[in-house]
C-alpha positions as CSV (number, residue, x, y, z in Angstrom):
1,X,0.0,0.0,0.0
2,X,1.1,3.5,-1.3
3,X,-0.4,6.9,-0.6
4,X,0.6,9.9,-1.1
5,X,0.7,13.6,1.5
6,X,-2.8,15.1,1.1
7,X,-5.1,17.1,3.5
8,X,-8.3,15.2,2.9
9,X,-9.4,12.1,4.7
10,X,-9.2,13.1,8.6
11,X,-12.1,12.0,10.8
12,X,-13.1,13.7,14.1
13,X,-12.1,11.0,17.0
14,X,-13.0,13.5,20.0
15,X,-13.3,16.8,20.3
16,X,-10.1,18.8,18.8
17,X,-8.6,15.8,17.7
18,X,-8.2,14.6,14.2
19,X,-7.1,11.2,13.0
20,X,-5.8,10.1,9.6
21,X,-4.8,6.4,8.6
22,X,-2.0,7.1,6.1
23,X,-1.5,2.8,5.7
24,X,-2.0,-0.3,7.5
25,X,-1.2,-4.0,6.9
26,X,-2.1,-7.1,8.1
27,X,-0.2,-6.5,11.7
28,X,0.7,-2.2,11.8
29,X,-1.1,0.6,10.9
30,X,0.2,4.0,10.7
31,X,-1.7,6.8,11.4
32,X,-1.6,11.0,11.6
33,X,-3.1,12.6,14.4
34,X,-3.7,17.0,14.4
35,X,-4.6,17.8,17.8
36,X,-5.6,21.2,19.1
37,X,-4.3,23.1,21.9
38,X,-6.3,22.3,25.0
39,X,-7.8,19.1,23.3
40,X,-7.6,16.1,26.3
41,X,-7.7,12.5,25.1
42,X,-9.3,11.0,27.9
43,X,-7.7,8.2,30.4
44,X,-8.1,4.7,28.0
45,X,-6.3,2.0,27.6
46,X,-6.5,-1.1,24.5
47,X,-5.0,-3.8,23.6
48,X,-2.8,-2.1,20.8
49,X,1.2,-1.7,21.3
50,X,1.3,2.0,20.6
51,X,4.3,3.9,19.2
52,X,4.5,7.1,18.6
53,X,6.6,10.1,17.5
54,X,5.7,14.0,18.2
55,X,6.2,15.6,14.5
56,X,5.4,18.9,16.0
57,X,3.7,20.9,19.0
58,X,3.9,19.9,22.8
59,X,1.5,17.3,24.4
60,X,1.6,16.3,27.8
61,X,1.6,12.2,28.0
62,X,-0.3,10.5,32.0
63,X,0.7,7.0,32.3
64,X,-0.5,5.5,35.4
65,X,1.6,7.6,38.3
66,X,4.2,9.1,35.5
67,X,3.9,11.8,33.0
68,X,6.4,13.2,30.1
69,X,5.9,16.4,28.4
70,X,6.9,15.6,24.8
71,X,8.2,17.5,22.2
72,X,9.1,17.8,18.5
73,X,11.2,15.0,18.1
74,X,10.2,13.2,21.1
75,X,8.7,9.4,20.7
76,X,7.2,6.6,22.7
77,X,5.9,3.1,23.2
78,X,3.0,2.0,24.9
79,X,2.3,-1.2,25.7
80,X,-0.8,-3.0,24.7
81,X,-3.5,-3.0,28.1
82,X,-1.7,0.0,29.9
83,X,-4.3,3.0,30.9
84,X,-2.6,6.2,29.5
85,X,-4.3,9.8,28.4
86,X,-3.1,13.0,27.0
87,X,-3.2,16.7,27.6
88,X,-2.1,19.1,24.3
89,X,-0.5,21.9,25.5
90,X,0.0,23.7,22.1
91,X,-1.3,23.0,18.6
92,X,0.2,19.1,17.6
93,X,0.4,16.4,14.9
94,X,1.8,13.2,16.1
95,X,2.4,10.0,14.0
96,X,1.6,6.4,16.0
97,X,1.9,3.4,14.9
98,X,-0.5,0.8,16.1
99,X,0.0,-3.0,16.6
100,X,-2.5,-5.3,16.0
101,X,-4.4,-3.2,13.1
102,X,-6.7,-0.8,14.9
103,X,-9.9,-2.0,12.9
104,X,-11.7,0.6,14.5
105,X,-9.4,3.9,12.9
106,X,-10.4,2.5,9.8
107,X,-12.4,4.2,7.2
C-alpha cells in the first residue's frame, strides 16, 4: 500500500482531535493525528502496542503515576493494556503506529 501527502481524509475521533490512517497491513497501521491546543484525550487503555513520535507541537503524556511532556522530536511506546491519556499543551500532529491493526481507525 502507497499513498501519497494530502489534507483530505481526517475523521473527528473527539473533540479537537483529528485522525488520519495514512497505511495499515495485516499487523501495523500508521496513522496522523492533528490535535488542538487544550484538546484532552481521555484516560483509555486497549489492547494495541502503541508507538508514537511528536512531529510537532507539545503534548503532555499520563501514564499510570508518571507523566512526560513531549516534544518535536520526542517518541514513545505504549504497551498494549496499559491505561494512559493526553493533555495538548499547544497546537500538535503526532504520527503512531499501532499493533495489532486498529480496525476501528479505519475508514
Amino acid at each position: 500500500m502507497f499513498n501519497r501527502k494530502d489534507d483530505t481524509g481526517y475523521k473527528l475521533l473527539a473533540e479537537g482531535v483529528q485522525l488520519k490512517t495514512l497505511a495499515h497491513g495485516e499487523k501495523t497501521h500508521l496513522c496522523e493525528f492533528r490535535i488542538t491546543k487544550g484538546a484532552r484525550v481521555p484516560e483509555h487503555s486497549h489492547p494495541h502496542e502503541q508507538t508514537g513520535y511528536l512531529v510537532s507541537g507539545r503534548m503532555k503524556f499520563i501514564v499510570g503515576k508518571e507523566s512526560f511532556e513531549a516534544g518535536p522530536g520526542d517518541s514513545w511506546c505504549l504497551p498494549g493494556n496499559v491505561v494512559h491519556a493526553a493533555e495538548v499543551l499547544e497546537d500538535s500532529v503526532m504520527v503512531e503506529v499501532f499493533s495489532p491493526l486498529r480496525e476501528d481507525y479505519l475508514g
